[in-house]
C-alpha positions in Angstrom: 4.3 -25.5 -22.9 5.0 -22.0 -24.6 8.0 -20.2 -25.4 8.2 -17.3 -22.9 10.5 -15.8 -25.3 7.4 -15.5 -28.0 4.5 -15.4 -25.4 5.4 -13.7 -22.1 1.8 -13.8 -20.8 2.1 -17.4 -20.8 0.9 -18.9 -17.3 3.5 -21.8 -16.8 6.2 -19.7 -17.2 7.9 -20.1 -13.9 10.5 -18.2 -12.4 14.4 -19.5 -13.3 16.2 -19.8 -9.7 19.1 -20.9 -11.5 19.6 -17.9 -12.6 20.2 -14.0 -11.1 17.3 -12.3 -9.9 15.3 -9.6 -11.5 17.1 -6.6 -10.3 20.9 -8.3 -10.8 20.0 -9.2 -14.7 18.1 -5.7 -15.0 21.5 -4.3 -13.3 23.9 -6.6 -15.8 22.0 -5.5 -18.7 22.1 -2.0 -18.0 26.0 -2.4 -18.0 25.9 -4.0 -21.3 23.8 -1.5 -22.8 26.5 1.1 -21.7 28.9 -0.5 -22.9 27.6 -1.4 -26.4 27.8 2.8 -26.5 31.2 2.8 -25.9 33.3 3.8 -29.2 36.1 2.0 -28.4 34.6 -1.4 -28.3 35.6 -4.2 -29.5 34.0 -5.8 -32.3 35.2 -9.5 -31.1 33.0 -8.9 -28.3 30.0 -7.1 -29.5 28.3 -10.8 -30.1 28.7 -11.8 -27.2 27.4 -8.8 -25.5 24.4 -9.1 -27.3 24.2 -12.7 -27.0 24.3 -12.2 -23.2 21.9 -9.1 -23.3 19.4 -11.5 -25.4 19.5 -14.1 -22.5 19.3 -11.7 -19.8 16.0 -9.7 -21.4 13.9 -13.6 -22.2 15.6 -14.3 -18.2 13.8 -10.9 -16.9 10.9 -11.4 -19.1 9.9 -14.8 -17.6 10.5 -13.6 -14.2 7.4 -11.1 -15.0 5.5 -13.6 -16.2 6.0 -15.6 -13.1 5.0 -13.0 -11.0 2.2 -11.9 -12.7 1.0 -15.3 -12.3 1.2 -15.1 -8.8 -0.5 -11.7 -8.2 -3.5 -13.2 -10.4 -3.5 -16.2 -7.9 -3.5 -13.7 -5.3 -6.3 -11.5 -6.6 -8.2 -14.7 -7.8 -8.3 -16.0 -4.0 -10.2 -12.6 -3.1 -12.8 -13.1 -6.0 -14.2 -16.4 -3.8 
């Protein structure tokens, strides 16, 4: 199986229902990004926030790959 992180074209990569959907981790990130502009932030937590940011962009990015999947299966089954 391949890394979605490295390849996110890769056909097995299946959507992860444990986790929030496409538009909620799209949303969470945005709020991250904002806050990584604040001034005031706090070092401490600037890891994290990354860290978290990191997981929600491979998250988003295997969602896409799942659903290009499917549309190709879709398309395919007009091809026949």
């Amino acid at each position: 199986m391949t890394d979605p992180t490295t390849d996110d074209t890769a056909p097995d990569a299946a959507p992860d229902d444990s986790g929030p959907g496409y538009a909620e981790a799209l949303a969470e990130l945005e709020a991250i990004l904002l806050s990584l502009e604040d001034a005031d932030l706090d070092v401490d937590v600037l890891g994290a926030k990354v860290a978290r940011a990191a997981e929600l962009i491979r998250h988003c990015r295997t969602r896409i790959g799942a659903a290009r999947l499917e549309v190709e299966q879709v398309v395919a089954e007009f091809d026949d």
